[in-house]
C-alpha positions as CSV (number, residue, x, y, z in Angstrom):
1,X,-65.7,-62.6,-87.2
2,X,-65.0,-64.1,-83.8
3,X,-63.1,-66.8,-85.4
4,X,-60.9,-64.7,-87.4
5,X,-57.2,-63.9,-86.9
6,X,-57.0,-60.7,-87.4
7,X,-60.1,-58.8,-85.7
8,X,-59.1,-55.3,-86.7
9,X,-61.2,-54.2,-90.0
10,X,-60.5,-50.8,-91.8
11,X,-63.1,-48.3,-92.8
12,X,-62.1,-49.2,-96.7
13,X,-62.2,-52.9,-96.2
14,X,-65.8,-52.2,-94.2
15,X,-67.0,-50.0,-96.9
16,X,-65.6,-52.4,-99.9
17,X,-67.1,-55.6,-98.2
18,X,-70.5,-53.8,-97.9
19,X,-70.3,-53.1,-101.6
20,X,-70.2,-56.6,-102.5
21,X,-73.0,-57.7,-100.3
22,X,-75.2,-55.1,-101.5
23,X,-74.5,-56.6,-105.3
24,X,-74.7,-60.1,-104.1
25,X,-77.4,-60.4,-101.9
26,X,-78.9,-57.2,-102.6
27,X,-79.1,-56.6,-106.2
28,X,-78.2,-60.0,-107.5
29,X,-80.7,-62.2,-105.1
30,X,-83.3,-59.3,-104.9
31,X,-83.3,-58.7,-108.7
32,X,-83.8,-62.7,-109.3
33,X,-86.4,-63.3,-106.6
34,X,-88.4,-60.1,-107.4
35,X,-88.2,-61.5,-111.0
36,X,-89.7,-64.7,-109.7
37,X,-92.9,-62.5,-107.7
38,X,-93.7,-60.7,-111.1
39,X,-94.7,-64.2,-113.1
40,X,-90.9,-65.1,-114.8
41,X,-90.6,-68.3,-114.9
42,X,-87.5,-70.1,-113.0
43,X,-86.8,-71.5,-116.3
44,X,-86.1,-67.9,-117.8
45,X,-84.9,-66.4,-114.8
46,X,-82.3,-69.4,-114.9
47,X,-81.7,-68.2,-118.5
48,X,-80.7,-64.9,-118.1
49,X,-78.9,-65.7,-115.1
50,X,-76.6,-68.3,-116.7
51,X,-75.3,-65.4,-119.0
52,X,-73.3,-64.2,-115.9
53,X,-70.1,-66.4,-116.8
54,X,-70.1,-64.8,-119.9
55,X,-70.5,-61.5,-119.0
56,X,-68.2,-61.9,-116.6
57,X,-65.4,-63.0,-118.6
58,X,-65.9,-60.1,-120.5
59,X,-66.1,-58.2,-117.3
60,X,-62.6,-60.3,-115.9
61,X,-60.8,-59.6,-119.1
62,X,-61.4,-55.4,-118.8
63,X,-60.9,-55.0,-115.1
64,X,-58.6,-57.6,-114.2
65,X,-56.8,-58.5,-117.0
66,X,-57.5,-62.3,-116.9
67,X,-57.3,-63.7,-120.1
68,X,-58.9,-67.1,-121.2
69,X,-57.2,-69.9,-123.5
70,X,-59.1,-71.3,-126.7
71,X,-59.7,-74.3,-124.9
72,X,-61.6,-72.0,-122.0
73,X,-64.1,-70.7,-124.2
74,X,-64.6,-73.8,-125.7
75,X,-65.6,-75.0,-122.7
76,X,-67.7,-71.6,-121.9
77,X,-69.7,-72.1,-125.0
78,X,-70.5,-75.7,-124.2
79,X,-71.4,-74.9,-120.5
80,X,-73.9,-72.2,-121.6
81,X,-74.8,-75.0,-124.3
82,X,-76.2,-77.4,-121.4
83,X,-77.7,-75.0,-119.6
84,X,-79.4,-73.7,-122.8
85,X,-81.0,-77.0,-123.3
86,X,-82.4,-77.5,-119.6
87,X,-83.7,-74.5,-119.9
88,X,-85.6,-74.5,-123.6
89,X,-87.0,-78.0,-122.7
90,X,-89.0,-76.6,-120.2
91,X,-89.3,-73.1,-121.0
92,X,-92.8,-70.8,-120.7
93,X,-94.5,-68.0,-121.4
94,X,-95.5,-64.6,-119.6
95,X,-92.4,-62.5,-119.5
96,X,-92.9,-59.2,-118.5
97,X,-90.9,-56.0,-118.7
98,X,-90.6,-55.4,-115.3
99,X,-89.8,-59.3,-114.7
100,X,-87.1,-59.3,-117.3
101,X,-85.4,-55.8,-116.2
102,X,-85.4,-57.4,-113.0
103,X,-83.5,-60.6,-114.0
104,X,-81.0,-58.1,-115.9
105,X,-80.3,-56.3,-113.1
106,X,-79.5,-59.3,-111.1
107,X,-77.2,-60.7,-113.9
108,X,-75.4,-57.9,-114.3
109,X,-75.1,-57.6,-110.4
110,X,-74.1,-60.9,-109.9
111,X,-71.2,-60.1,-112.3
112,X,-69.5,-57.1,-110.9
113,X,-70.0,-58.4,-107.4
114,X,-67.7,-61.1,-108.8
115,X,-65.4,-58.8,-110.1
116,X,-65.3,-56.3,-107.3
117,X,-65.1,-59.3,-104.8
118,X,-62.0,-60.4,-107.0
119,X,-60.5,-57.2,-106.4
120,X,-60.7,-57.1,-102.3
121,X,-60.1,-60.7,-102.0
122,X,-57.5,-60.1,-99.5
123,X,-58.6,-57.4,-97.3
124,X,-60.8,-59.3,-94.8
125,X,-60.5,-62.8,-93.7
126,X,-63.4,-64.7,-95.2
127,X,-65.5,-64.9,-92.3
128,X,-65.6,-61.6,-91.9
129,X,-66.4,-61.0,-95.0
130,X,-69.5,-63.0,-95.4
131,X,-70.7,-61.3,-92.1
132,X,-70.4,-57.8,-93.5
133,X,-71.8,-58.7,-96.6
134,X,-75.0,-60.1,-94.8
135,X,-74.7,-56.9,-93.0
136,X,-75.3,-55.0,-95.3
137,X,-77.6,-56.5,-97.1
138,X,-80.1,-56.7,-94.2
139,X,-79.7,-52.9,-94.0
140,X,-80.4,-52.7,-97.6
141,X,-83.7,-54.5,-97.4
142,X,-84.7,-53.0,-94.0
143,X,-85.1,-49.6,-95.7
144,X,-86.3,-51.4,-99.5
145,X,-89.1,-52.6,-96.8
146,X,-90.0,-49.6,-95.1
147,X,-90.3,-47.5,-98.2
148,X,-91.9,-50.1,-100.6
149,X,-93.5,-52.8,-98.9
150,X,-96.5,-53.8,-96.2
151,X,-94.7,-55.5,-94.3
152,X,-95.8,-59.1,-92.4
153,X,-94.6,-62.3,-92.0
154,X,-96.9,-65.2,-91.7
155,X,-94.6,-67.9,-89.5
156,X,-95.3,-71.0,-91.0
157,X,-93.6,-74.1,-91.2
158,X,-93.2,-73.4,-95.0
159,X,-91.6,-69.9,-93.9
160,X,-88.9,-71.4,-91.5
161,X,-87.7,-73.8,-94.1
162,X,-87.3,-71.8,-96.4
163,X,-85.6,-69.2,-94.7
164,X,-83.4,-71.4,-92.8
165,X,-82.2,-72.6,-96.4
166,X,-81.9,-69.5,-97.6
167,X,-79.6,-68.2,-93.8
168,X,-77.4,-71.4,-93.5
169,X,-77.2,-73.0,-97.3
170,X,-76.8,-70.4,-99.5
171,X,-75.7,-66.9,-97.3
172,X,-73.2,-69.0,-95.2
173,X,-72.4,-72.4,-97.3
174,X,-72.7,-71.5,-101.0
175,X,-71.7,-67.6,-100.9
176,X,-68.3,-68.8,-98.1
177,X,-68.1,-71.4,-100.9
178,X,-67.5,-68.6,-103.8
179,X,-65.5,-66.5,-101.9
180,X,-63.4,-69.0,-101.0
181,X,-63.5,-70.1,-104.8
182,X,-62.9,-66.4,-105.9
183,X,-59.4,-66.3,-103.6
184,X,-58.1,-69.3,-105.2
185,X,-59.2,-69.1,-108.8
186,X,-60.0,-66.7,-111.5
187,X,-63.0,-64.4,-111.6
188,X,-64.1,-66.2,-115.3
189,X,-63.0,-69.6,-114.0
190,X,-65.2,-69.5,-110.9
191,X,-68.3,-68.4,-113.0
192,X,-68.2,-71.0,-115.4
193,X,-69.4,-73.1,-112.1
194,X,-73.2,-70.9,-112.5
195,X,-73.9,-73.3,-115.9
196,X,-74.3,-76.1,-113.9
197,X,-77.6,-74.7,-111.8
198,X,-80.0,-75.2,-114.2
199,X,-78.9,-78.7,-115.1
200,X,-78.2,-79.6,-111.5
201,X,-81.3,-77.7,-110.1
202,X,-83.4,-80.1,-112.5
203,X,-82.1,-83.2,-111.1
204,X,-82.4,-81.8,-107.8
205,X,-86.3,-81.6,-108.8
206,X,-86.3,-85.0,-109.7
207,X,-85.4,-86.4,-106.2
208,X,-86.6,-83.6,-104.3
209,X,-90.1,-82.6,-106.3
210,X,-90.6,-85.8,-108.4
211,X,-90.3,-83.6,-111.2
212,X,-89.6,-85.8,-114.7
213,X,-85.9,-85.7,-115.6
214,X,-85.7,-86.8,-119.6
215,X,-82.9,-88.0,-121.4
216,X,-81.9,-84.5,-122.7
217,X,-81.6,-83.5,-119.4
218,X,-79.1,-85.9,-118.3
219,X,-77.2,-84.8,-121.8
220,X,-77.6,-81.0,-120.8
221,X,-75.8,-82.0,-117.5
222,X,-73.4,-84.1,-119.4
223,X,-72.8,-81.2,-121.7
224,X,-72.3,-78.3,-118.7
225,X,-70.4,-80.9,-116.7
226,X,-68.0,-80.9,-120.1
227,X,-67.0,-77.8,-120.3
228,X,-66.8,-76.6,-116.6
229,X,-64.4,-79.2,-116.3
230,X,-62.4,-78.0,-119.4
231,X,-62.1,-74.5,-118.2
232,X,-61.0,-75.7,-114.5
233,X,-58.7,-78.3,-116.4
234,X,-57.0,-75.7,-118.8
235,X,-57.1,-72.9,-116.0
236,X,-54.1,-70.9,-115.0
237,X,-52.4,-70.2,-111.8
238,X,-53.2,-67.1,-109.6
């Protein structure tokens, strides 16, 4: 905020900037992770979550009127394709209910807080933006915590990691990253981008974990790389 130009912020723009943080980081993040602490695997949790570009196409084409060409959902169909691979070749068992509802409700979060986001691009600068939206979030989990949970932290070096990932990677690099994607593209054209984690997150193992990455792997990343580029290649102006 201290870097932005204009350092006045209305009520509404508060109030709408809150709303997307509590979809994105609240609902969207919370739903996933609390997934992951009832027994989904990540490999069905990535499932469900790489629906989102699809249901948020649909999503794109009711509220904001974007339409997408042939071509497009070509390359829709062959992004959730690649992912859909990844994902069955290393896919196992002991879904729950309360696991599943909880990956729904982070898919469908994830969705309308791209589609609301798309809709107040241009109220707040997108500094500011981010800050409220991590705002708000924090609020939101303060009470979750104080209503729900026993709460503790054990500081370990495994805890500081992770949440510095979680702080400076993905609440200030990858969500300024969409934002800054959502002002300058389409709402469905920036989702298709969400069918290359599963492919991506599995090479990522590889170096990272020394997890084994096959050959239909590489051709499910070859396959999501394909059609994310034929949707940003056939994409309109805004």
């Amino acid at each position: 905020m201290c870097f932005s130009k204009n350092k006045a912020i209305s009520i509404r723009a508060f109030y709408n900037a809150s709303i997307s943080g509590l979809l994105f980081h609240g609902f969207y993040l919370g739903g996933v992770f609390y997934a992951l602490s009832n027994g989904i695997s990540a490999s069905l949790i990535a499932l469900i979550v790489s629906l989102q570009p699809i249901l948020t196409s649909i999503l794109a084409r009711v509220y904001l009127n974007e339409k997408l060409t042939r071509n497009q959902w070509l390359g829709i169909s062959l992004g959730f394709l690649g992912a859909l691979i990844i994902i069955l070749s290393d896919i196992k068992e002991g879904l729950t209910l309360l696991a599943f509802t909880s990956g729904l409700i982070g898919l469908i979060s994830s969705s309308l807080g791209i589609i609301w986001q798309k809709k107040i691009v241009d109220e707040l600068p997108l500094s500011a933006n981010n800050f409220i939206q991590a705002f708000s979030a924090s609020i939101f989990y303060i009470l979750i915590t104080l209503c729900f949970e026993n709460y503790y932290i054990n500081f370990t070096d495994s805890f500081f990691v992770a949440m510095s990932w979680q702080i400076f990677a993905v609440s200030l690099g990858a969500f300024l990253i969409l934002m800054w994607l959502l002002e300058h593209n389409k709402a469905n054209e920036t989702s298709t981008l969400f069918f290359l984690i599963p492919p991506v997150s599995a090479l990522m193992a590889y170096f990272i974990l020394d997890e084994q990455f096959s050959y239909l792997d590489f051709f499910a990343l070859f396959v999501s790389s394909i059609g994310v580029f034929i949707v940003t290649k056939y994409q309109s102006k805004i």
